[in-house]
N, C-alpha and C positions, 0 to 999 in steps of 0.2 A: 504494500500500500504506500502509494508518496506520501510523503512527508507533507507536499501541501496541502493536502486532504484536511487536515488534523485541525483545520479553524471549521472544520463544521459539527465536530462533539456536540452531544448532547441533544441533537436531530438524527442518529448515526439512520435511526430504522425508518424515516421519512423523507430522507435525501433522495433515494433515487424516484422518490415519488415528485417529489416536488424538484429540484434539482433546473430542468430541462424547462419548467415553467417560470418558476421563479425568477430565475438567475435573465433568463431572457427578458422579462416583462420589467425586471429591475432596471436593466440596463436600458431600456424605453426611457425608463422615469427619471434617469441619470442623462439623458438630453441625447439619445441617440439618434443621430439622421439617417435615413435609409440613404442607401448607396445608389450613386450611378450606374446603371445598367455596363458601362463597357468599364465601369472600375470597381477596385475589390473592395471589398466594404470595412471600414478604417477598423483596427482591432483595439484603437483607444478613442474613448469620445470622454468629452469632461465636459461635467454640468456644475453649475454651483458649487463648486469645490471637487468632487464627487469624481473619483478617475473611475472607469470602468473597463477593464478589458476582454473581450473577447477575441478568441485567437482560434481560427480555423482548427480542427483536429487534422485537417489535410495539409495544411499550411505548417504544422510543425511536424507533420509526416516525412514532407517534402525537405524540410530543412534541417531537420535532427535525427529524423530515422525512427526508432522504437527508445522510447523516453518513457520510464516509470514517475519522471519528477520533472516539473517546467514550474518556473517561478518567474514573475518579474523582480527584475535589480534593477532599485533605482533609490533614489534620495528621499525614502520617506520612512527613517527612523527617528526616531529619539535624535535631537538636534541636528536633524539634518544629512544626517550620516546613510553613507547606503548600506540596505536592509532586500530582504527579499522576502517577496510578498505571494502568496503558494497560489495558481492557477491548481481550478480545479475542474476534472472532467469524467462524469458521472454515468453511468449506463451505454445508451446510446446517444449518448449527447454528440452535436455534430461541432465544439468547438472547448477549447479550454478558459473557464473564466474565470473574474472575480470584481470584485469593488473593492474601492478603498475610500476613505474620507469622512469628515468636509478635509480636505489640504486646509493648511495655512497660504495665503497667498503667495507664491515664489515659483521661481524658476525651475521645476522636474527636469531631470535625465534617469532615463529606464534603455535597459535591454531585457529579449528572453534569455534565458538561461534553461537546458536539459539537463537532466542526472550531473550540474555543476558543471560537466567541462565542454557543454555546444553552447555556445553563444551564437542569437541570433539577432538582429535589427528589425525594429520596427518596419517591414516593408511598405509600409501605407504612411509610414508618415515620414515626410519629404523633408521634416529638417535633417540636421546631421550636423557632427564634429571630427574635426577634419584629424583629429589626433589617434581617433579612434574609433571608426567609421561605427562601431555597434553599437552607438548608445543615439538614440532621439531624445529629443527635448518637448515639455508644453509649456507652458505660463498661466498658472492660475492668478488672476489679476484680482488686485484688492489694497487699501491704503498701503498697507505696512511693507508694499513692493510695489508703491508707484513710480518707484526710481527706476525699474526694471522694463517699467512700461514706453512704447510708440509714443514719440510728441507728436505733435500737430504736424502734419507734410508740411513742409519747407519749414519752417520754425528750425528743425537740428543740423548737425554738422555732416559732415563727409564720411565717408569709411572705404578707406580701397586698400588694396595689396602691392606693396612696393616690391619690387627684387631688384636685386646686388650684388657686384661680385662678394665672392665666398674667397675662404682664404687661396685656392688657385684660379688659376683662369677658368677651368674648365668648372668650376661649382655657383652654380646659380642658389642665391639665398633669400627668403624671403620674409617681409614684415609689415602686419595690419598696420597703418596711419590712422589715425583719426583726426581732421582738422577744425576746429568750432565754425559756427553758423557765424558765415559773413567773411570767412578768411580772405584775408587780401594778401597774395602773392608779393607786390609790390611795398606794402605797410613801411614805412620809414621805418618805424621800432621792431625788430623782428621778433619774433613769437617765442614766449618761456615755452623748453619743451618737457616731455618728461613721459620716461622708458619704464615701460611695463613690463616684469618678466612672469614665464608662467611657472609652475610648479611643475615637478617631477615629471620627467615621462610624457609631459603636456607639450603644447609648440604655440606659436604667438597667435593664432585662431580662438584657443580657448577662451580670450580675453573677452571678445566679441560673442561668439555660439554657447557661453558657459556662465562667461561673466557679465554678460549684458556691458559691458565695458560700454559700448557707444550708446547707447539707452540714459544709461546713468549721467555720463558727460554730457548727454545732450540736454536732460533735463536739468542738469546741473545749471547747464548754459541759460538755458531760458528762464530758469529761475534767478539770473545771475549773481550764482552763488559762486562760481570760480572765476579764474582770468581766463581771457583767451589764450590759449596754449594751444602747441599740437602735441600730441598722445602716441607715442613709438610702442605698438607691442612686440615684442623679439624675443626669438629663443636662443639670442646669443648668451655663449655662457658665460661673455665677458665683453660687456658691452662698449666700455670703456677703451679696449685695447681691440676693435671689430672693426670693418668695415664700413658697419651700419651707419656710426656720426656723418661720418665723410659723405656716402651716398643719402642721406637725408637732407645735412649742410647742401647739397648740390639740387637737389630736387624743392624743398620745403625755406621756406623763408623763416629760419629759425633760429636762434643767438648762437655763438660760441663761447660765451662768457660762461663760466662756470657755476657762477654765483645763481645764473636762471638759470636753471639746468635740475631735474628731479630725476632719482631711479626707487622707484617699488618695487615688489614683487610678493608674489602669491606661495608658501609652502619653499621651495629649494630655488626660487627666485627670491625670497625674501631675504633667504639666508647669504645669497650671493649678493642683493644691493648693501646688507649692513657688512660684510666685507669687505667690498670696494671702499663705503665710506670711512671705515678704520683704519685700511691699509694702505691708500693711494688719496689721502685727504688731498682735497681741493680739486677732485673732480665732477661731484656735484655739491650740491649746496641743500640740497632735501632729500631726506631718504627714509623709507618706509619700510617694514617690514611685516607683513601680513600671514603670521603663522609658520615663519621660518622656526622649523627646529633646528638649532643651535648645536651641536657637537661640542665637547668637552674640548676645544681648541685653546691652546696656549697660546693666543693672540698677542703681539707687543703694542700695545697702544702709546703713540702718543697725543696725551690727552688736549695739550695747551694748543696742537696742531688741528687736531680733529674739530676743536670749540672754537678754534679761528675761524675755518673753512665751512662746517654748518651752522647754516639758520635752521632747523629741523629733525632731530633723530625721532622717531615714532614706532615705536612697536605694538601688535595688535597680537591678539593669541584668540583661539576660541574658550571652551570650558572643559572641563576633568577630560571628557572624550579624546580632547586633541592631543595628539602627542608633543605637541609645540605647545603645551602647559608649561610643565616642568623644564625646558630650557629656556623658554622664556622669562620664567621666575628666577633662572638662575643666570642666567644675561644681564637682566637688568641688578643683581644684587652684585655683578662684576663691574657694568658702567659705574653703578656709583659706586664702589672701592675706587676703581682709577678714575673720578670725577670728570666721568664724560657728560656732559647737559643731554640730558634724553628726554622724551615723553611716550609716557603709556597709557594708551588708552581703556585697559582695563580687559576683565575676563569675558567676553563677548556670552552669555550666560545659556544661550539658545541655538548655540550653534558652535560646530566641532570644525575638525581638518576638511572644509569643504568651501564651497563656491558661496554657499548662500552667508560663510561669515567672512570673504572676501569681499563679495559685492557691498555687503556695510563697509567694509576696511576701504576700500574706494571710495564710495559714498563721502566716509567721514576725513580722508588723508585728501583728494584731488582740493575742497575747499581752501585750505591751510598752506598750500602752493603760492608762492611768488606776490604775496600780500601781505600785512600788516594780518594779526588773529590777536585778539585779546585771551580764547577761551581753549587753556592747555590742559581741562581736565580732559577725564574719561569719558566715554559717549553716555550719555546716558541711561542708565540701567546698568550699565558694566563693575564690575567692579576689581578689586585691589586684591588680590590673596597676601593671608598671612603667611603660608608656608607651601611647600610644596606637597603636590598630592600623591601617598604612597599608602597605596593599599596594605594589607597584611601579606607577610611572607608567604610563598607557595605552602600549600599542606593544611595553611591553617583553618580551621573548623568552628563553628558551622558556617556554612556559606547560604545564599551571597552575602554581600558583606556592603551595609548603608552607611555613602558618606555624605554628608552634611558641605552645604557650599557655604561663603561667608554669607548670601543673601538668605540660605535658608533650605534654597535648592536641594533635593535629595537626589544620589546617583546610587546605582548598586552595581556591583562588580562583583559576577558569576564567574568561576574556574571548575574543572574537569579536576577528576584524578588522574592518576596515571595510568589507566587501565585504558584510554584513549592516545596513549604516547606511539603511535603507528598507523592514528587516522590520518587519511587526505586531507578531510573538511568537517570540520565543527559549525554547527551555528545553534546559537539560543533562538528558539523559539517563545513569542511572547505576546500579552496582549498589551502593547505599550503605543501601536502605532496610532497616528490620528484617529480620532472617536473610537478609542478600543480594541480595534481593529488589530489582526496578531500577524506579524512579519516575525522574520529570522534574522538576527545583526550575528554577522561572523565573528568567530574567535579567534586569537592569533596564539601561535603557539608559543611558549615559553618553558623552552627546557621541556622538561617530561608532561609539562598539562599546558591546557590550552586557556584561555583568560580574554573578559570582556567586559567593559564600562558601559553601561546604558543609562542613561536623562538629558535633562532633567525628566524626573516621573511625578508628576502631580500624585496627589495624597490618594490614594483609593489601594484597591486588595488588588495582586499580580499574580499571576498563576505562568506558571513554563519548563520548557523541557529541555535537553540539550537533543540537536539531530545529529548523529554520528555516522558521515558515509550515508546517510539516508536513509537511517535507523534511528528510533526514536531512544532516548535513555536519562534515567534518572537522575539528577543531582542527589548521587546517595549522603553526600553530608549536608542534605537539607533536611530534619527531622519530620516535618510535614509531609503528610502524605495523602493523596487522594482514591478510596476504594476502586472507584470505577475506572480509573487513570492511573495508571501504576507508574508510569512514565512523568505522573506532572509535581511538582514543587508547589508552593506557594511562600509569597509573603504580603506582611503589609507597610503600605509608606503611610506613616500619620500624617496628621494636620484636622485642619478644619472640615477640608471635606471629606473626609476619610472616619469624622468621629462616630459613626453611626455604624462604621462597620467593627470598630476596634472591639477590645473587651473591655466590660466593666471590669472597674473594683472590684477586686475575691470577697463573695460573702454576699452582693451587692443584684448577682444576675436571677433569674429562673432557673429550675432544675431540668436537665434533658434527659430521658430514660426512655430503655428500646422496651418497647412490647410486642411479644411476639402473640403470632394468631396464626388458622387454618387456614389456608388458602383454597375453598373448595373448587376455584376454575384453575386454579395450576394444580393442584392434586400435591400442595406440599407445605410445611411451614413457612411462617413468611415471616417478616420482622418489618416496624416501625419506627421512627423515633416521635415524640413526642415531649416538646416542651410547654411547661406549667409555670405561669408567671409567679415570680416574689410574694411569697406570704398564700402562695395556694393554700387553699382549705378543704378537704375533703367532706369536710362536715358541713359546712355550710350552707343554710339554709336553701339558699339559690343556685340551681347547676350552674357552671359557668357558660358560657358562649363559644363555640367549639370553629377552628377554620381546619381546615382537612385542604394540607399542600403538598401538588402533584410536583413530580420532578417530567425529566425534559427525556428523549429515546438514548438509551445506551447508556443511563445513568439509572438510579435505584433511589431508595429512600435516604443514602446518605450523604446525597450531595447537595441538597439543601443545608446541612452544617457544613461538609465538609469545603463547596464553591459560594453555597448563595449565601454563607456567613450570615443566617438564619438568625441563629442564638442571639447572635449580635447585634443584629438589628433588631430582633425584638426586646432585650434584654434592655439599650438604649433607650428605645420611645417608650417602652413602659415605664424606665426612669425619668421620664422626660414630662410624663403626664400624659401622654398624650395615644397610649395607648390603654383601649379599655383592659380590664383582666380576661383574659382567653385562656385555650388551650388549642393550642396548635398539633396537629397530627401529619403529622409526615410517612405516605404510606408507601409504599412499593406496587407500583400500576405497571409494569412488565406483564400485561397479561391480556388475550385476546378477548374479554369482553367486560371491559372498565366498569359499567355501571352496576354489573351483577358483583364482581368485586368487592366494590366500593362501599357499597348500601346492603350488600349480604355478609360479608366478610369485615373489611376492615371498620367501617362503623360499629358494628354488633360489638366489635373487641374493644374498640375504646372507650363505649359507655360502658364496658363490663367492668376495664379498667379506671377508668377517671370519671370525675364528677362533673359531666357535659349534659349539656340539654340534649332532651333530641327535637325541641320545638323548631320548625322549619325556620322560624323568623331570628334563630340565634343560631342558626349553622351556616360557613361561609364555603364555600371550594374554589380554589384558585390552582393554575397550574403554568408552567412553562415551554413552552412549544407541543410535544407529543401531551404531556398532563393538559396546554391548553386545552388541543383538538379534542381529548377527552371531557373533557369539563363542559367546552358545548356540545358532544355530545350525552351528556347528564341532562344538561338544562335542556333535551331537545327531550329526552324520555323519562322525564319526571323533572315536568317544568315545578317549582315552588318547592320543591323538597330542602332546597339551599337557598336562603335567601338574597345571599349576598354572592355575587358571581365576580373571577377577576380571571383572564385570558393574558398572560404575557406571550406575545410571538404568536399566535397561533390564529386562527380560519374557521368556519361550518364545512371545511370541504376542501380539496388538493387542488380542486380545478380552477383558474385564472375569472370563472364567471360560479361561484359556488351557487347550489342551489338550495335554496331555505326550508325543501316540501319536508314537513312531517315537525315545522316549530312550529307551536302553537301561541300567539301572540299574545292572544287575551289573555293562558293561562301564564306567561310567561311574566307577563306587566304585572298580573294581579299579585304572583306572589312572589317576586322579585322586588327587594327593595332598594338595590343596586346591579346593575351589571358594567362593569368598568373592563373597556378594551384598550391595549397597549401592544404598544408594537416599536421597533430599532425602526434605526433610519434606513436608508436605502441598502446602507451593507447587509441589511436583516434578510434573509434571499426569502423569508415569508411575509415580506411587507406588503407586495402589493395583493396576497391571499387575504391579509389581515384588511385590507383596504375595500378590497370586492364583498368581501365579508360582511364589512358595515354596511356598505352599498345594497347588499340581500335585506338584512332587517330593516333599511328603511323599505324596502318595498314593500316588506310584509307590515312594517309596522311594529316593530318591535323596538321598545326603548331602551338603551342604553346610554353610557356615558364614553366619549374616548376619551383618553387622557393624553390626547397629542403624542406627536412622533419621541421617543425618548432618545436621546444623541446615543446612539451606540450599536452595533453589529446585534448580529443570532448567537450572544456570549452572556456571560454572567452579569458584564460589567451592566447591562440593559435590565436583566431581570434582577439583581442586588435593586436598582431603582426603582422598580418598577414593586417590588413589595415593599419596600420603602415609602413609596405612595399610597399603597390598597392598603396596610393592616393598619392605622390610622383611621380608615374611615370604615370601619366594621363593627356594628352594634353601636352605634352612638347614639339611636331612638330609644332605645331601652334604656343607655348609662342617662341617658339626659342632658347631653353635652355637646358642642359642637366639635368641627374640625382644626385643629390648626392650623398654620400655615408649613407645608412640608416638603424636603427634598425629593421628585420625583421627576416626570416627563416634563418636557417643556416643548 
């Protein structure tokens, strides 16, 4: 089974049913255009944040051969970093899909990827980078990357390709220009210029197809926020001692003074522009460096020489992620020993060894060029570390292991044992990506285990696995463990909005206890969990109010504690007030006819065991995707038995237009005094069933409540929400009390 498969858990037994519908009708909704008749139909369309890909199964037949595992790689993990995101292709599905999102607005590059070592390119989409032909690019457009954005036609500047001789005759060499809106050849004053290098392995194109370099400059310009300059991108490695000055000086009406003269660069360009400027002072006058990691180099600096010769030292690093953390922190605590005048802009908080904390680094360095700047802080949001970041030694236990940023930021760094010291390829699998969403961020090997940084992670509960070679496997030094999932981990990042899932105070929560019972439609014993809120009373005059919660296909009765961190959530809002006193039963619905189950079996055993009503109007059932589909159909054949009804993920039906014959509407109104639908966003591959779904009861007339799209995939992080919002509002006619206001769908 691939590995990318593994983000549909917990639907295992209604995927291939739905799979072929859903995923299709999704990608409608995700802003698909139907294609040209004489062209192939785009295999990525993006809506409102929302990437969506569908990939022929003949299309990666033709290009990869026989492939157990197709992912896309591209720039959509944890700050930015590229992750791989699992296509998935089910039955007789005629293509490999998936969704991702909402994006943050920025710049994407993706490829396919088979069983790790076929790389393929996007054939339907006509951008490309010239460094590396297999990766496409999109642009999710939105403030926080309007610098990335098209200005107005003629408003921006030039962009062409120069070439030049190379160090022999016979080598032609080449280099993107950029010249600002309005350039004048002629200009009496000739133009400050300033060289842009690229990073590793990269060539002077990347600056443009990656870094939006002439985007940014242009907007810069019409915002006129820099000087007019012209913009040399080169992949010389040695700019200064190259060709390039000379055939520029000869082509471009641009200074030779040294003093207007700028070099940047991006990752092993950065590293070579603070170089030049240490060790051959007075040949430019500004220099930047953008995530250069720095080598343990015994550099002679002279200091008095270098502070002559710049107006400008600036360094830029991303966060924990990037390897140009730690020599950045240990660069700048060597500038100042031998008191070099520098400036740091701070730990870019959102983004790692990548393009999207480049294109800031440009952003915030091209302003500060060939002008007067009063303002030598950090960019704003960035900040300052106190020390360098070092995880725990190899070996050490338990893992992963959460580090705290100076803002607050949490990162966690996952490692392998050595019992992986002879894989090809590691990667953590996790649900960390935008809106919940589960990519794979690779591991790099270190010595005998393999090791990985991932954040920042906003405060919520993480579930993940390691893939080994394209075999799933446990982090055995993580003590948690999941029954149904033998393969997954978990942990939690606190905060504020994570408080709901954490634990109380010992002494403080509900009691949980398994009951077991007959199971006369599976012919065996079965087992329950059942939680009984603080200060339960057996004796008590009044049964209490009983909610009976279904789990989701391929899971059991206990992964409501063990994923939907159950206990915890109830155990909170109870504390909180704001939950009435229940009893929660959590049954085990693996069984081919739920309602006989349910109402013959596991109810009989709970009121055998605990002191629950069985008045209709104080019994609730809720469940998640296969529990949902079960649940209506409960309410379909013994409408009012439950009064209170809640569907996380789930449909009346598999089919894309369900059909509602055999609800009865009046019975359903009369003794239902809630029924609460909820449903993920578009990545939820039963959204748009859960949608057609509501679409059926208003035909017939049946009332319900939706509780709007809840931001999240067909995963936990959706349904933790999503009861988070129903058991709040369950029995409140009875307790006498309203609702408060609650963490839930929005």
């Amino acid at each position: 089974m691939s590995a990318s498969f593994h983000h549909q858990r917990g639907t295992r037994r209604l995927l291939a049913a739905l799979v072929t519908v859903s995923m299709g009708t999704a990608t409608a909704a995700a802003g698909a255009q139907p294609a040209a008749a004489d062209a192939a139909a785009p295999w990525l369309t993006v809506s409102e944040g929302f990437a969506s890909f569908a990939v022929p199964a003949e299309a990666i037949q033709n290009t990869m051969g026989n492939v157990s595992s197709v992912v896309v790689e591209g720039n959509f993990g944890p700050s930015s970093n590229v992750s791989e995101l699992g296509l998935v292709r089910s039955g007789n599905s005629t293509a490999w899909t998936s969704i991702i999102g909402p994006l943050p607005a920025g710049l994407y590059y993706y490829r396919l990827r088979g069983d790790y070592t076929k790389v393929v390119k996007d054939s339907t989409n006509p951008t490309s980078v010239t460094s590396d032909p297999t990766w496409s690019t999109f642009l999710v457009p939105g403030d926080s990357a309007r610098y990335l954005a098209d200005v107005a036609p003629g408003q921006g500047g030039h962009v062409e390709t120069v070439t030049y001789p190379g160090a022999t005759a016979q080598e032609q060499r080449s280099a993107t220009v950029w010249t600002p809106p309005g350039y004048d050849a002629d200009r009496r004053r000739p133009y400050p210029i300033l060289y842009l290098l690229p990073g590793e392995d990269g060539g002077h194109a990347d600056w443009t197809e990656l870094g939006r370099a002439g985007q940014i400059l242009d907007n810069l310009s019409v915002q006129r926020r820099i000087e007019p300059m012209v913009v040399v991108m080169s992949d010389e490695d040695d700019v200064s001692r190259s060709p390039l000055p000379r055939a520029i000086d000869r082509k471009y009406n641009v200074t030779r003074d040294p003093r207007q003269q700028a070099i940047a660069g991006a990752s092993a360009g950065g590293v070579q522009a603070v170089r030049t400027a240490l060790t051959r002072t007075g040949s430019f006058a500004y220099v930047g460096s953008f995530g250069g990691v720095f080598a343990d180099e015994g550099l002679r600096v002279n200091a008095k020489a270098v502070n002559a010769s710049l107006k400008l030292l600036r360094l830029y690093t991303g966060n924990m992620t990037d390897p140009a953390y730690n020599p950045t922190y240990r660069l700048l605590r060597k500038l100042d020993k031998a008191h070099v005048r520098h400036e740091f802009d701070g730990v870019n908080p959102d983004a790692g060894h990548n393009w999207k904390a480049w294109q800031e680094n440009l952003t915030d360095f091209a302003p500060r060029l060939f002008r007067p700047v009063s303002n030598h802080r950090p960019s704003r949001g960035h900040l300052v570390p106190r020390h360098e970041f070092t995880p725990p030694a190899p070996g050490t236990t338990p893992t992963p292991w959460l580090t705290r940023e100076v803002n607050g930021d949490i990162f966690v760094t996952a490692e392998t044992g050595t019992e992986f010291a002879g894989a090809e390829h590691v990667t953590l699998w996790g649900n960390w990506a935008p809106g919940g969403s589960w990519v794979n961020m690779p591991l790099t090997r270190t010595g005998d285990r393999w090791r990985v940084t991932v954040g920042p992670l906003k405060p919520w509960f993480y579930y993940y696995k390691f893939i080994v070679d394209l075999a799933s496997k446990k982090d055995t030094s993580n003590p948690t463990s999941i029954t149904t999932e033998p393969t997954w981990s978990s942990f939690l990042v606190p905060g504020r909005e994570s408080r709901l899932l954490a634990d109380v105070p010992a002494g403080k929560g509900g009691a949980v206890n398994r009951l077991t019972y007959q199971s006369t439609v599976a012919g065996e014993a079965r087992s329950a969990y059942v939680w009984t809120p603080p200060g339960y009373d057996p004796a008590r005059p009044t049964p209490y109010p009983v909610l009976y919660l279904q789990h989701g296909g391929g899971q059991n009765y206990t992964d409501w504690l063990e994923m939907g961190r159950a206990k915890q959530i109830l155990d909170n809002e109870f504390l909180d007030g704001s939950l009435v006193p229940m009893v929660v039963v959590m049954g085990n619905g693996n069984v081919s006819n739920f309602p006989k189950e349910l109402l013959e079996n596991i109810v009989p055993a709970a009121r055998a065991g605990y002191h629950i009503s069985d008045d209709p109007a104080r019994q609730a059932l809720a469940g998640l995707s296969m529990g949902g589909f079960q649940t209506f159909d409960v309410l379909k054949t013994h409408p009012g038995e439950f009064a209170y009804i809640g569907a996380f993920s789930a449909g009346i039906g598999f089919s894309p237009t369900p059909d509602p014959t055999g609800y009865d509407p009046a019975a359903i109104n009369h003794g239902t005094k809630l029924l609460r639908i909820y449903t993920g966003n578009v990545t939820d591959f039963v959204y748009p069933i859960t949608l057609a779904s509501m679409a059926a009861f208003d035909r017939i007339g049946v009332r319900y409540e939706f509780a709007g799209v809840t931001p999240g995939p067909h995963g936990w992080d959706t349904w933790q929400k999503n009861l988070i919002d129903f058991a709040p509002r369950l029995f409140r006619s009875e307790a006498g009390t309203s609702l408060p206001l609650r963490l839930g769908a929005s």
